[in-house]
N, C-alpha and C positions, 0 to 999 in steps of 0.2 A: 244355532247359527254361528258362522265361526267369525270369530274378533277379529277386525281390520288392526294391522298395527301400527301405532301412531306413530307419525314422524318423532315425538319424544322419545321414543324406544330404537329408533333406527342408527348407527354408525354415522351418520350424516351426522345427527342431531348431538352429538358428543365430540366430533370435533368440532363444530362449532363453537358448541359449551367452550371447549379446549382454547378453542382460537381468541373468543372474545378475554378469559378467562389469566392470560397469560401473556406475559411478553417475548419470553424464548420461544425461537419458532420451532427449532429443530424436533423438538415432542411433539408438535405438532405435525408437520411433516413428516414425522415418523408412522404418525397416527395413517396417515393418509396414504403412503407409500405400502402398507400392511394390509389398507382395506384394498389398496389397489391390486395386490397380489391375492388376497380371497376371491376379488371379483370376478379377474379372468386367468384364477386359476394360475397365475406366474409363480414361477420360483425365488426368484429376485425382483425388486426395484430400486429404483436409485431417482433421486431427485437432484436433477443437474440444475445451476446457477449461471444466467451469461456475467461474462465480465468484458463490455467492449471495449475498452481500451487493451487488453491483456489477447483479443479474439481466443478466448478459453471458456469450456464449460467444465466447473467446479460442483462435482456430487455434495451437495449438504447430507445428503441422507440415501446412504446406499446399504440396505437389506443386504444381506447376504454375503458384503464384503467389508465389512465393518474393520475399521482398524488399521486403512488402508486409503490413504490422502488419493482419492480421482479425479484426476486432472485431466482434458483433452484436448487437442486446437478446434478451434471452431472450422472447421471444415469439413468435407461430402465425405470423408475418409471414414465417418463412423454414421451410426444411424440417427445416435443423439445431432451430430452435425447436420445431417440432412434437415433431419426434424424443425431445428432450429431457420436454417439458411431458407430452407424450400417454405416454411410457416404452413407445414400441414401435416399430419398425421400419417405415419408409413408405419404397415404391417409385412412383417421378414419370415416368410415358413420356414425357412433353410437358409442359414449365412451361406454356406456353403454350395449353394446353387450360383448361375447367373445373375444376377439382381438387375442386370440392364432389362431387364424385361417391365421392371419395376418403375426404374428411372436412369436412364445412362447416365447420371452422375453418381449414382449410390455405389458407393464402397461401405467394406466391414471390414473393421481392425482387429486383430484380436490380441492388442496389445495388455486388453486391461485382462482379458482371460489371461493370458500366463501371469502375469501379477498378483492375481486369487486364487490361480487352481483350479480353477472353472470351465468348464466348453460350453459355449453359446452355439443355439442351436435355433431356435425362434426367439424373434424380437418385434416389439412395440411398443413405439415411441411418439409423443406427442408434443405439441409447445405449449411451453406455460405460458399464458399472455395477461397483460396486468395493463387494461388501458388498453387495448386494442397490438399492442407494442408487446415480442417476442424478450421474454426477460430470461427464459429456461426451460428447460425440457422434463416431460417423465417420460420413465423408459422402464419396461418391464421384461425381463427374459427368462426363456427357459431351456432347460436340455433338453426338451423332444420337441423333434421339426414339427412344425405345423400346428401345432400347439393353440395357438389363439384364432379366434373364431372371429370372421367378418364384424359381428356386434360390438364387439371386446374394444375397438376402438373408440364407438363412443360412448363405452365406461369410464373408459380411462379419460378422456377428453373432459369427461365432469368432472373428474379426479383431477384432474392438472386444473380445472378453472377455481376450485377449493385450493389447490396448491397456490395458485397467484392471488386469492384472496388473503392466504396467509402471509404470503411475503409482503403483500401492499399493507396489512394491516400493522405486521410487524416492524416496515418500515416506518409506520406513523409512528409507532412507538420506540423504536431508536431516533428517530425525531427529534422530538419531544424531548427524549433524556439529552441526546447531545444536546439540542439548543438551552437545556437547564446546564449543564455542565457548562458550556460555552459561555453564559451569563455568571459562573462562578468563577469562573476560569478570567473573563473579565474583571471581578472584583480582585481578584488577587492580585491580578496584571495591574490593575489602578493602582493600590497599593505599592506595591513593587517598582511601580514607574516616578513616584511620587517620592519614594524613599532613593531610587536611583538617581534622581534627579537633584533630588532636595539635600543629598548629602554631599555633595562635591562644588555645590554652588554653594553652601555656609563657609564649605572649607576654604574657597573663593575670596568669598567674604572675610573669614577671617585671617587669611594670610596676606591680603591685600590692607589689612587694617594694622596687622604687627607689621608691616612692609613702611608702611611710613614712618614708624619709630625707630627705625633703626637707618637712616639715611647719611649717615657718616659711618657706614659698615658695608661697604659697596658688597667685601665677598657674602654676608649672610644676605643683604638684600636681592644679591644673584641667585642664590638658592632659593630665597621664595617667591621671586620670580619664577623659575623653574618649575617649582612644583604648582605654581596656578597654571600656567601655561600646561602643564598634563593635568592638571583637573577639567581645565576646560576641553580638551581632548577629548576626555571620558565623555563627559557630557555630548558635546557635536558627533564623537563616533554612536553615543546612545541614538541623539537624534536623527542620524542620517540611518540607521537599522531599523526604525520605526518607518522612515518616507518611502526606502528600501522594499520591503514589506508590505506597505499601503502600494504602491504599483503595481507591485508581482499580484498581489489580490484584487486591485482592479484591471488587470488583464492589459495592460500598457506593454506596448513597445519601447523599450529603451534606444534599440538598436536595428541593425537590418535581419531579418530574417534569412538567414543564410548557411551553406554550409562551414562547419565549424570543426578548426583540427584539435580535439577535445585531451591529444598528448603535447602537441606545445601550448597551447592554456593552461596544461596541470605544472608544466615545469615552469612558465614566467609564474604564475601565482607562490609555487614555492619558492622562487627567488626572492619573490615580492618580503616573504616574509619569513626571510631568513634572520633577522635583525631580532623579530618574537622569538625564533626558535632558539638561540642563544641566549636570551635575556631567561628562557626556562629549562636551557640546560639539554633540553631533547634534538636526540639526531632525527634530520629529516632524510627519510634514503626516497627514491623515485624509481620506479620500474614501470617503462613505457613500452607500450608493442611499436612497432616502424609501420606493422598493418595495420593496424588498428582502422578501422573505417572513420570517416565523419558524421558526425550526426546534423540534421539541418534544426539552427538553434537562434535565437534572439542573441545575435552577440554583444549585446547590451549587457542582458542576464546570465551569460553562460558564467562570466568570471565569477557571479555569484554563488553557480555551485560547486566549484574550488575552494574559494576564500572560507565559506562557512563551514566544509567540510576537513577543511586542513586547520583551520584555527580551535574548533570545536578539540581535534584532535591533539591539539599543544596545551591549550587548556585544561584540559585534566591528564595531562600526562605528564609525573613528576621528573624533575631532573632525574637524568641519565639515563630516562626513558627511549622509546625510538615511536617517529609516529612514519607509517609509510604511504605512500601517493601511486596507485598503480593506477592503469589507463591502457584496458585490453580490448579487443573482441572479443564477443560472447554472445552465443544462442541468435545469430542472424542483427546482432547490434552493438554497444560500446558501451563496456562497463568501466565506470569510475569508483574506487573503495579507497577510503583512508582508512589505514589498518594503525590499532596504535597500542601499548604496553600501559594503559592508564588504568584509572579508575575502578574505569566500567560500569555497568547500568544494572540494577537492580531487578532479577529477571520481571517481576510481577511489572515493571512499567515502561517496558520497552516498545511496546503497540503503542502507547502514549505520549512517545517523544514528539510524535510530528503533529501533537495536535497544538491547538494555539494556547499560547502563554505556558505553558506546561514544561519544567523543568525537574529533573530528577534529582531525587531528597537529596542524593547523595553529593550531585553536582552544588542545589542551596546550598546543604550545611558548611560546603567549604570558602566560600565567599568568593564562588567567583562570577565577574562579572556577569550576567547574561539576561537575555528577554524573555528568555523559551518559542522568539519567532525567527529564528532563522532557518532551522529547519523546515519548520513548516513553508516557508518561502524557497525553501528546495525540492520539497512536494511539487508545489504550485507549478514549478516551471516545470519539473520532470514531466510530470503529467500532462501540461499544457501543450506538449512535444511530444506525445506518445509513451512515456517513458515512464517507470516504477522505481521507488525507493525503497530499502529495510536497513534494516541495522542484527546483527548477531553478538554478543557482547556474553564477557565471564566478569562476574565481580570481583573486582580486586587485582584481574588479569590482562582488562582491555577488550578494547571494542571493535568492529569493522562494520564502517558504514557504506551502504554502496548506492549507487544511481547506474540505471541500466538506461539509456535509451538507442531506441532504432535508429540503426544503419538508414544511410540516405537510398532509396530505392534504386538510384542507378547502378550502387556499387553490391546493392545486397537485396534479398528477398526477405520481406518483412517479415521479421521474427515473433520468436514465441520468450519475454524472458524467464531467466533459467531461474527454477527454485531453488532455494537453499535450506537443508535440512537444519530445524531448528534456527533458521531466520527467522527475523519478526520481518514484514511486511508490511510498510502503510496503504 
């Protein structure tokens, strides 16, 4: 009598093992993307990621073109896009055919094939759904038309529902780790705020204490006058970048939600703080487009991402350095970068600038002021707006930080923004 084989013995039962097993998903999903090409026989697959703010589908795990960043717009122009938009399963005998017979919206790009070397020729694609809710696509292909067989759809369809189990699981567990990082990242900040606060209020204290003993010395008593009145400075400008902060993160309006000309904001902001850029020695140069679109913004909060991305910029950038303020269109939207001759950021921690409390070693070791929330209060808004931030940075060389956001729809058709090679990306 022949031996049934036990689900322990099955492909199933190993990724699982895998899934529960491990935190990185990408082994895992590779695991799965591999069975899915035994199953029905493909040549390729790829496991696409939505990103709805970005409307972009990102391959985590693409068989057969490995070594090659896949990127697409979320639209009917590819199958992975239908797959996603329509939330149902489309099998393609022939790209090359008609396909409105299919769906009169379905188009086939064959943008990623010249990128790999590849000709597609059958495709099928499915959604990966996590919660009932369309989070990304599998998609398998092959060079011979006709390729995949009526059934093969709902292979793979159990394949993409293991694929959304893996990402739901693995999101629990980048979870978990951020909200442990984020309660350290807190302690540190306590810390930090404690020592921020606590050092310029002693000095307070004590300059106001030698301030009365010297009261028939008008000009030394004018100097430490002086220097309390800038401790206390420090201190209110600490405190109002902490309340600063707390708004942006609880979703508050400052201002009217309106259209915003995001190149005369960059030039009154650099005016604004002309007085810092001389006190460090660094030239500030500006290069504004006249076209540049508007974006529709809190202009309550917009001056905030100037302020913090131009001052970030003075701040680690030694005299007779230059820090620069462009303010362009780009990719269907309005890109803002402060480019500067500083520092610079230490590659391994540049994904972690925008997260909270988090400030790089290099910027601590030098004592200068900082919270590590201002950025992250650059995030908040960009995003809150439709909008993406990154930073690209050489140590030792200088940094360019930038913020992209959409064009106001009247004047432009919602974009896609642009990557940057060897950007970091929050």
């Amino acid at each position: 009598m022949e031996r049934r084989a036990s689900f322990r013995d099955s492909p199933w039962y190993s990724i699982l093992e895998s899934l529960l097993g491990q935190v990185d998903r990408e082994p895992t999903l590779r695991a799965v993307a591999e069975l899915a090409c035994r199953e029905v026989q493909a040549d390729r697959a790829t496991v696409f990621v939505l990103d709805p703010a970005r409307r972009t589908l990102s391959g985590i795990v693409a068989l057969g073109a490995e070594g090659y960043p896949l990127e697409i717009p979320l639209d009917f122009d590819s199958v992975a896009g239908f797959a996603a938009l329509a939330d149902r399963s489309v099998r393609v005998d022939d790209v090359g055919a008609d396909l409105a017979c299919i769906d009169p919206r379905l188009r086939f790009n064959g943008r990623i094939d010249e990128r790999v070397g590849y000709e597609t020729r059958a495709v099928l694609a499915t959604p990966i759904r996590e919660r009932g809710s369309v989070i990304g696509v599998m998609e398998a292909l092959s060079g011979t038309p006709a390729r995949f067989a009526p059934g093969d759809a709902d292979r793979l369809e159990d394949l993409a529902a293991v694929a959304g189990l893996v990402l739901h699981v693995s999101g629990l567990y980048q979870d978990i780790k951020d909200l442990r990082e984020v309660e350290r990242r807190k302690s540190d900040f306590i810390d930090l705020l404690a020592h921020e606060i606590k050092e310029p209020i002693a000095a307070v204290h004590m300059l106001a204490d030698y301030a009365n003993t010297v009261e028939n010395d008008p000009a030394e008593r004018k100097r430490l006058l002086e220097r309390i009145v800038l401790r206390t400075q420090q201190v209110t400008s600490l405190v109002n970048e902490l309340l600063e902060v707390s708004r942006v993160k609880r979703g508050l309006v400052l201002g009217e939600v309106r259209p915003v000309d995001l190149g005369a904001l960059g030039a009154a902001t650099v005016r604004s703080m002309e007085d810092m850029a001389e006190r460090r020695g660094v030239k500030v140069t500006l290069d504004l487009d006249p076209d540049a679109p508007k974006a529709r913004l809190d202009d309550g909060l917009a001056p905030y991402l100037f302020t913090n991305l131009v001052s970030n910029a003075l701040k680690y950038t030694d005299g007779g350095g230059t820090a620069r303020l462009r303010v362009h269109g780009d990719g269907g939207g309005v890109m803002i970068e402060a480019i500067d001759t500083g520092i610079g950021v230490p590659p391994g921690e540049l994904r972690r600038l925008f997260t909270e409390f988090y400030r790089a070693t290099n910027a601590r070791s030098r004592g200068v002021d900082g919270t590590g929330l201002g950025l992250v209060a650059v995030k908040e808004i960009a995003e809150r707006f439709g909008g993406r931030v990154g930073v690209d940075s050489a140590l030792g060389k200088g940094s360019r930080f930038w913020v992209w956001l959409p064009a106001l729809p009247s004047e432009h058709e919602p974009g896609i923004p642009p990557g940057a090679d060897g950007a970091a990306e929050a």
